[in-house]
C-alpha positions in Angstrom: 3.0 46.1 174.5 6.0 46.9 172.1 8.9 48.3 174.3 10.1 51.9 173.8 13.6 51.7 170.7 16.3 52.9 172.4 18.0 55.7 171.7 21.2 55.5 169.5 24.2 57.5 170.7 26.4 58.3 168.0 29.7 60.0 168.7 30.1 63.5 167.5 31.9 63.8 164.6 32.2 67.7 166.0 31.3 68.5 169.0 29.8 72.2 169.9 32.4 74.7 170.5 33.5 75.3 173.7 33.0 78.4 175.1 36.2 78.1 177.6 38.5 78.3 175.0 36.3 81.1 172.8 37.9 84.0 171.4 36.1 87.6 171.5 35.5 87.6 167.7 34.0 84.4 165.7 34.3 84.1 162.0 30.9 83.4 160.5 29.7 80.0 160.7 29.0 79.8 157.1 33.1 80.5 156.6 35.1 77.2 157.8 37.2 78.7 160.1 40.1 77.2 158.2 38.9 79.6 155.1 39.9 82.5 157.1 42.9 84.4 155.2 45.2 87.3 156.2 47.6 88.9 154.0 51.7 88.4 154.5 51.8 92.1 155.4 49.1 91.8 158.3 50.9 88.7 159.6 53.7 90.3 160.3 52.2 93.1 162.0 49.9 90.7 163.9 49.6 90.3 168.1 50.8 86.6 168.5 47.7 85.6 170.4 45.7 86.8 167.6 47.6 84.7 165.4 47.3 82.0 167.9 44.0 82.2 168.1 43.4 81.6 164.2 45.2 78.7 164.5 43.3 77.7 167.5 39.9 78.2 165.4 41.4 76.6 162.4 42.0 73.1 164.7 39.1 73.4 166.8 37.0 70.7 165.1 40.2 68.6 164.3 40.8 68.9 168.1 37.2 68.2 169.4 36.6 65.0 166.5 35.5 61.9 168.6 34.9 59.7 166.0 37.5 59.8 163.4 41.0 57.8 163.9 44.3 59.0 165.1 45.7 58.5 161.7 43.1 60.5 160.1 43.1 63.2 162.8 46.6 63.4 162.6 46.5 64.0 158.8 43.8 66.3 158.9 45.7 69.0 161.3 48.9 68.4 159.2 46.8 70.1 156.6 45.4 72.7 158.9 49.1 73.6 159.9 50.7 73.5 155.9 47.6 76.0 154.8 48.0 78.3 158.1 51.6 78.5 157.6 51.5 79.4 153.9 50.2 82.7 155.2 53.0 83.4 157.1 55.6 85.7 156.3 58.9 84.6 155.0 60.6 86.4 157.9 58.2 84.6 160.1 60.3 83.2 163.2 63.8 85.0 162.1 65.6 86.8 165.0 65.2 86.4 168.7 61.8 88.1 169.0 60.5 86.5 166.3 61.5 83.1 167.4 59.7 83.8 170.7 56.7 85.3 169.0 56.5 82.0 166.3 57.1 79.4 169.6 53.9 81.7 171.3 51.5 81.2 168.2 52.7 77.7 167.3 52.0 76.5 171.0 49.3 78.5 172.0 47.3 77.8 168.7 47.8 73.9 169.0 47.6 73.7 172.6 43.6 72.5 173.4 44.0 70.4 170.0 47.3 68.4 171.7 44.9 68.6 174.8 42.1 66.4 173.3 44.1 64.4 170.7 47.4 64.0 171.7 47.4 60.9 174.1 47.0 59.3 170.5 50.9 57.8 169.5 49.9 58.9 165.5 49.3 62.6 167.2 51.7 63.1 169.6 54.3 61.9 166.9 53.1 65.0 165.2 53.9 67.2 167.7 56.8 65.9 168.8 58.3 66.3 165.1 56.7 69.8 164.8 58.7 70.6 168.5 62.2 68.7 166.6 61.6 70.5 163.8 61.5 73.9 165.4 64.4 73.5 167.8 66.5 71.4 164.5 66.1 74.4 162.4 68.7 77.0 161.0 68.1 79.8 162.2 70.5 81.4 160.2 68.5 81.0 157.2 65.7 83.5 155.8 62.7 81.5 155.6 64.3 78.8 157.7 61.6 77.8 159.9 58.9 78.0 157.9 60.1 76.2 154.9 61.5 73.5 158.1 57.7 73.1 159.3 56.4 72.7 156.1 58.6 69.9 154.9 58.0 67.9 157.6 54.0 68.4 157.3 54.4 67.7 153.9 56.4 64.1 154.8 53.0 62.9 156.9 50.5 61.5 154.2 52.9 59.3 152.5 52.7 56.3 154.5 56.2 54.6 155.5 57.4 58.3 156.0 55.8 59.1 159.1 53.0 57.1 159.5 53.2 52.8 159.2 50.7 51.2 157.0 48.4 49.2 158.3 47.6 47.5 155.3 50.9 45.8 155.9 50.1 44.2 159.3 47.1 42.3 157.3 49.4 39.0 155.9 51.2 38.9 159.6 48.0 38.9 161.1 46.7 35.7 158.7 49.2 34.2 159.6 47.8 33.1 163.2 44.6 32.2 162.2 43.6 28.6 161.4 40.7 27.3 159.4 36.6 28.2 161.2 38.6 29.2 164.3 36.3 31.5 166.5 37.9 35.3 167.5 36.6 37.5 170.3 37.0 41.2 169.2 36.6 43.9 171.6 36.8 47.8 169.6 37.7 46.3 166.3 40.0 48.9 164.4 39.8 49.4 160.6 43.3 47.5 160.2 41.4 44.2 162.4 38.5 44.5 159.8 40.8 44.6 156.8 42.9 41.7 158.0 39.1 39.7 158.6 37.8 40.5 155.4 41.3 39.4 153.7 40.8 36.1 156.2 37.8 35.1 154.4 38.7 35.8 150.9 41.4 33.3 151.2 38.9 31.0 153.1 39.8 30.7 156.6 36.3 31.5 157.6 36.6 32.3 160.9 34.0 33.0 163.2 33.6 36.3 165.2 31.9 37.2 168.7 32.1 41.3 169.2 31.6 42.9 172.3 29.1 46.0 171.9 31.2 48.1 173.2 31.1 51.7 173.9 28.3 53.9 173.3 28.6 54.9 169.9 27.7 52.2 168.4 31.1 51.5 167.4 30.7 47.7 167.9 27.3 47.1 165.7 28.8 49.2 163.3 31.6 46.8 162.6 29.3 44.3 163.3 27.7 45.4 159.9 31.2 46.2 158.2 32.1 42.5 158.8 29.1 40.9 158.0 28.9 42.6 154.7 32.3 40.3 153.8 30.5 37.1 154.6 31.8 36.8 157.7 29.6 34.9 160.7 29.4 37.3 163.0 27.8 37.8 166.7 27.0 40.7 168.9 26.7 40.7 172.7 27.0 42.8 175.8 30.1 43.1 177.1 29.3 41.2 180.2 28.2 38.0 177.9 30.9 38.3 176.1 33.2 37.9 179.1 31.6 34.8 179.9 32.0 33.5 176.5 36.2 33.8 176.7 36.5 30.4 177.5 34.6 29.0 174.0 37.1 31.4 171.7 40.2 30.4 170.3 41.9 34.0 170.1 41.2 37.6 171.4 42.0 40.4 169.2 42.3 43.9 170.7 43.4 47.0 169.1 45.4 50.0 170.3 46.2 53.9 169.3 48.1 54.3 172.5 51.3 52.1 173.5 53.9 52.9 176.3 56.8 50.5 177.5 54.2 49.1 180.5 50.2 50.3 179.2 48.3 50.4 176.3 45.3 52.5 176.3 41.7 50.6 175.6 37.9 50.7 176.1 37.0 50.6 179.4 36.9 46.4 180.2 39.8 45.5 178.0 42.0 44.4 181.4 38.9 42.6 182.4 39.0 41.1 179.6 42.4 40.0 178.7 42.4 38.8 182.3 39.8 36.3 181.9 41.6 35.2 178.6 44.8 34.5 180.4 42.4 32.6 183.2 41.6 30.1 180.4 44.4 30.4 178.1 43.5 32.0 175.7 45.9 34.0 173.6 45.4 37.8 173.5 46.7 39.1 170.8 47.0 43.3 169.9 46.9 44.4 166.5 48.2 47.7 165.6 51.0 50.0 164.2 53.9 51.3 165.7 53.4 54.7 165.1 50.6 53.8 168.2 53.9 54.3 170.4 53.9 57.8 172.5 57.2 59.5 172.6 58.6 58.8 175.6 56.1 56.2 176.9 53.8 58.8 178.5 50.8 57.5 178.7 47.3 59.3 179.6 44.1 59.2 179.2 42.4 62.0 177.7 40.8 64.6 179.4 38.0 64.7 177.7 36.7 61.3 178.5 35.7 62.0 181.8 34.4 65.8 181.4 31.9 65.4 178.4 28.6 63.5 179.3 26.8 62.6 176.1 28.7 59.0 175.9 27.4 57.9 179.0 24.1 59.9 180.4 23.9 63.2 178.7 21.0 63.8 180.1 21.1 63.0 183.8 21.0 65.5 187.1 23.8 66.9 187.7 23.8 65.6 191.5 24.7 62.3 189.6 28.3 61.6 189.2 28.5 60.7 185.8 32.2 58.6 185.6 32.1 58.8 181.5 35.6 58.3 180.9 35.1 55.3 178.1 39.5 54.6 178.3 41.8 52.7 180.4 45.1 52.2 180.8 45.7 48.4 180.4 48.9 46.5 181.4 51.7 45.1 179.0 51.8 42.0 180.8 48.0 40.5 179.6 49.4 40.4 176.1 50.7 37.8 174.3 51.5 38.8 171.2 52.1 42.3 169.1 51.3 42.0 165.4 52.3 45.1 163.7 53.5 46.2 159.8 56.8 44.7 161.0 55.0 40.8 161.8 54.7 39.9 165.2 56.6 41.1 167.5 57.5 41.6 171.2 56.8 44.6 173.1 60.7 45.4 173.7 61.8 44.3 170.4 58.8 47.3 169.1 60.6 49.8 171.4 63.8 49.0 170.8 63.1 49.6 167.3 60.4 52.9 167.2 60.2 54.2 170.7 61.3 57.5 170.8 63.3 57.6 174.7 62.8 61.2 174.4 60.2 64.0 173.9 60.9 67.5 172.4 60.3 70.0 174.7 57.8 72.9 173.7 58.7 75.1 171.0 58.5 78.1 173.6 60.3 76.4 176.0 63.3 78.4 175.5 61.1 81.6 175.2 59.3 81.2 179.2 60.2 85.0 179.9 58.2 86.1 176.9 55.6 84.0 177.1 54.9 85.4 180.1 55.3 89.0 179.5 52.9 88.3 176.3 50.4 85.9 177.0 48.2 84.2 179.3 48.2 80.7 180.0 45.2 80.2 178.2 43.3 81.9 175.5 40.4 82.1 177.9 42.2 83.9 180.2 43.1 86.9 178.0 39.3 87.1 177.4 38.6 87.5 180.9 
């Protein structure tokens, strides 16, 4: 008897809205709520929680994407912000008050997107030159702050600017590999699949064990991805795959997280690189530097251990469901950092791109008014 196909879990590209963070009036669903104009006149008239609150709505898929990149989500909400801004007034943010009210709408309006994205390096590199940004600018000048916020937005896309390329990590990456040797891959990124595919046009052919990964399907999908560039390529459960580290020449992991003592991974990835110090095997991470959090604070994201569907979406609620698909692995089971720079230890990265420092929130400076005009929480003025 034919067994029952399992079903495939995709991530959500969007997930439903959720109705903590709702405001009391929607904009239709057949409207993007990034479509959503006001005029310069009604901005400046506006309650700075309603202005938050388009903001919010404007980031809301941005902020609840599980399946895109931090590069691309970080690119995506610098576009959000340059169109929302536009439709600010020129005055916007001049004077004391209106410093306080722009710090109350920029940080309230961002806040559940920083929330779900922001323990990303590319996205809380964002923020944290948004936050510079508004505390670097002049004041003084009419227009200051918004023309301030929108040349820095306008600074992320090209890469080298604000983001690294990871195109340029490919040669550095080549580099290690020797002819037919055999690479254990656990959450390939796209720059690992780039720097394979280049591998085997200039004929190192190596071979390639992948770990299936998290739910999503994340590992057959670049399963298929590497395959389709003539690569030999296998697939196994995590668990073979641990007891296959002593047959592979290299392990390649990936990060979008990096502090001065963790990196952030799929759940196993210690597990992992522990087994391939046991038999000496090299573990070597591949990303950019951008992946560095401003001042090493590393978490995991909330998220992860709230929302069910990447574990057992369906089970009783009397079940503790531990979803969270992220850990925090240590510095010390790496042996190598290959970023755009070449490879590279981890103090020589932060000496060179760690920011020491975080910017403190816009309305930092503005704690008396934020309380006088706004809830914590957007929820909490609906209540």
């Amino acid at each position: 008897m034919r067994a029952p196909a399992a079903p495939v879990i995709m991530p959500p590209r969007r997930l439903p809205w959720r109705p903590s963070i709702l405001p009391r009036a929607l904009p239709s669903e057949s409207m993007p709520a990034h479509r959503v104009h006001w005029s310069w006149s009604s901005s400046a008239r506006q309650d700075p929680i309603e202005a938050a609150r388009g903001l919010e709505e404007r980031l809301r898929e941005c902020a609840q994407d599980r399946a895109a990149s931090a590069r691309q989500v970080a690119l995506e909400a610098a576009g959000i912000l340059v169109a929302w801004l536009g439709e600010r007034p020129r005055a916007w943010g001049e004077g004391d008050e209106g410093r306080a009210r722009a710090a109350i709408e920029l940080e309230t309006g961002w806040a559940a997107w920083a929330q779900d994205q922001a323990w990303r390096g590319p996205c809380a590199q964002l923020l944290d030159d948004l936050r510079r940004t508004f505390h670097g600018c002049d004041w003084r000048r009419s227009g200051g702050l918004r023309e301030a916020l929108e040349q820095e937005l306008e600074a992320w896309p090209q890469l080298g600017e604000r983001l690294a390329d990871p195109a340029e990590l490919v040669p550095h990456a080549l580099r290690r590999l020797e002819r037919g040797q055999t690479l254990l891959l656990y959450a390939p990124s796209e720059a690992v699949v780039a720097a394979l595919g280049a591998a085997q046009r200039a004929g190192l052919d190596p071979e390639l064990l992948l770990a299936q990964g998290a739910p999503d399907q994340s590992g057959p999908r670049a399963a298929r991805e590497l395959a389709a560039c003539g690569l030999r390529v296998r697939l196994a459960w995590d668990a073979a795959v641990l007891g296959a580290v002593a047959d592979v020449d290299q392990v390649w992991l990936e990060t979008e997280a990096l502090a001065p003592d963790v990196f952030a991974g799929l759940v196993g990835t210690s597990l992992l690189a522990g087994e391939a110090h046991r038999h000496e095997v090299p573990v070597h991470v591949l990303c950019t530097s951008d992946a560095l959090l401003p001042a090493g604070a590393a978490l995991l994201p909330a998220w992860g251990a709230e929302e069910r569907w990447n574990l057992w979406s369906q089970g009783p609620r009397s079940v503790r469901v531990e979803s969270q698909p992220f850990e925090l692995a240590s510095v010390d089971t790496v042996d190598l950092w290959i970023t755009e720079a070449g490879p590279e230890t981890l103090p020589g990265l932060c000496t060179r791109r760690l920011r020491t420092r975080a910017a403190a929130p816009c309305d930092e400076g503005a704690a008396r008014s934020r309380a006088a005009h706004r809830p914590t929480t957007l929820s909490e003025a609906d209540d």
